[in-house]
C-alpha positions in Angstrom: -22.7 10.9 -8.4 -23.7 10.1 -4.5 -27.3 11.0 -4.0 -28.2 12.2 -0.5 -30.8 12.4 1.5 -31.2 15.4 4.3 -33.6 14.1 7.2 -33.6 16.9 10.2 -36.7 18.4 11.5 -35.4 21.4 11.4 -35.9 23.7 8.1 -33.0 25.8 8.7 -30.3 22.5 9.5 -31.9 21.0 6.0 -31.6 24.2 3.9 -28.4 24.8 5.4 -26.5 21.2 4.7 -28.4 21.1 1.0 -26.9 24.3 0.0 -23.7 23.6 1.3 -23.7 19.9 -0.4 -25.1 21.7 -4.1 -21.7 23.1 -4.1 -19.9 19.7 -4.5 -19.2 18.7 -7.2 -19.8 14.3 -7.0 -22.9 14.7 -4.7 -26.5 15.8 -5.3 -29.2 16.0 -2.8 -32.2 13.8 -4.0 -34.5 15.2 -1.5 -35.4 16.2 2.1 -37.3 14.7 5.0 -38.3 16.7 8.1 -39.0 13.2 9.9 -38.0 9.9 10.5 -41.4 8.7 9.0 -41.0 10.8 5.9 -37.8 9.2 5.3 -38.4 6.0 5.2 -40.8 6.8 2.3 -38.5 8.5 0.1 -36.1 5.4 1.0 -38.6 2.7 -0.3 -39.6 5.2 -3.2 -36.7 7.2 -4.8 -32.6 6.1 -5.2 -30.5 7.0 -2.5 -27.1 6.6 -1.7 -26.0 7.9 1.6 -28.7 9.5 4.1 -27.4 12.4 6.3 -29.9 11.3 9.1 -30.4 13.5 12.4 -30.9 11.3 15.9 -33.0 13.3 17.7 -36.5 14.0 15.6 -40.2 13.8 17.2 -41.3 10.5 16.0 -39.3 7.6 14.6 -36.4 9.0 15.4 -33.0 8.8 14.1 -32.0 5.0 15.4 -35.5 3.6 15.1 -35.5 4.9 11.2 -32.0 3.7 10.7 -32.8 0.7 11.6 -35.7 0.3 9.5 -34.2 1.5 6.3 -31.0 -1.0 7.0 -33.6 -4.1 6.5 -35.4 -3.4 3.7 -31.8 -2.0 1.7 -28.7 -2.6 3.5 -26.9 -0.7 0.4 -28.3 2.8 1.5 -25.8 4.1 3.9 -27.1 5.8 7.0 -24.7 8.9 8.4 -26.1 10.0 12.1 -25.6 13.7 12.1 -26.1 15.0 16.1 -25.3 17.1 18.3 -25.1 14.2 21.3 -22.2 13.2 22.8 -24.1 10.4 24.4 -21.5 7.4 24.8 -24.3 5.1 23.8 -25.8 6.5 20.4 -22.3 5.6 18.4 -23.1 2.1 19.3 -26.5 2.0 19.1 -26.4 3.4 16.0 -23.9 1.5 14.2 -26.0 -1.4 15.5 -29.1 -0.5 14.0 -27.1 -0.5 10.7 -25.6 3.3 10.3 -22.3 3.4 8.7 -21.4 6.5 9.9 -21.9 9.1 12.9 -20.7 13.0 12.8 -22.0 15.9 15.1 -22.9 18.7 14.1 -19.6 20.6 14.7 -17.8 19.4 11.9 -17.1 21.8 8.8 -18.2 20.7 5.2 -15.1 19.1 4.2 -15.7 16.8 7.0 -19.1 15.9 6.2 -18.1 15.5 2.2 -15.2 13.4 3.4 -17.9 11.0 5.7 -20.3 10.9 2.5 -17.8 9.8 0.4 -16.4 6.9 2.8 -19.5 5.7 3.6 -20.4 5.9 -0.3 -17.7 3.4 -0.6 -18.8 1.0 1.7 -16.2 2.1 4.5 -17.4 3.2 8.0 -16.8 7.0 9.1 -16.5 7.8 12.8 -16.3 11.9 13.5 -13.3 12.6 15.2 -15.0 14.3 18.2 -16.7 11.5 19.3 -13.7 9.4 18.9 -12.9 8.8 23.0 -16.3 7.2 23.3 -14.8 3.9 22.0 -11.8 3.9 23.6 -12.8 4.1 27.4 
C-alpha cells in the first residue's frame, strides 16, 4: 500500500485528487495539507510514502517545502503537481529533491502511473512538460 499525501491550498483540488485516489486499489491517502507549512508537519509526524505536492501555495510553497522534507527523509517522495509550464520549476524542483513533476492536465491513470514510479524509487516526468529538457 503507497500512502499519499494531498498538499494544495485549494479544498476543491484536495477533495477532488483524494476521491479520485480512494478508488485505487494499492494507494491510500494518509492525509491532507492546505499548505506548505502543514505539510511538513504531517511529514515529521505520520508515514508517508509519495506526497502529491502543489508549487504554487501562499507560504512555504511547493519548492521551499520539497526541499525541506527531502533533508530530514530523503525516502518520502515529492510529486510537483502544477499548472506551470515555467521551464525553470522542472529543474528547480527536482533539485530541491522532488522525484517527480505532473501538471494538472493529466487524467488519473497518469497520476496513479507517477505515484507508482516514484513509489519505486524511479523519477516521473509528465509528458507535457517533456520539451522543457530538451531545448
Amino acid at each position: 500500500m503507497i500512502r499519499i499525501l494531498i498538499v494544495d491550498d485549494h479544498d476543491l483540488v484536495r477533495t477532488g485528487l483524494s476521491r479520485m485516489l480512494a478508488d485505487m486499489a494499492e494507494i491510500e491517502v494518509a492525509a491532507e495539507a492546505a499548505s506548505g507549512e502543514e505539510a511538513i508537519a504531517i511529514c515529521r509526524k505520520q508515514c508517508v510514502d509519495v506526497v502529491l505536492m502543489d508549487v504554487r501555495m501562499p507560504g512555504i510553497g511547493g519548492l521551499e517545502a520539497t526541499h525541506k522534507i527531502h533533508q530530514f527523509n530523503p525516502d518520502i517522495k515529492v510529486i510537483a503537481v502544477t499548472i506551470c509550464d515555467d521551464e525553470l520549476y522542472p529543474t528547480k524542483l527536482m533539485e530541491a529533491g522532488a522525484s517527480g513533476y505532473v501538471t494538472k492536465g493529466i487524467n488519473i491513470e497518469e497520476m496513479v502511473t507517477a505515484i507508482k514510479t516514484v513509489a519505486k524509487g524511479q523519477r516521473y516526468i509528465s509528458p507535457e512538460p517533456l520539451y522543457l529538457f530538451v531545448q
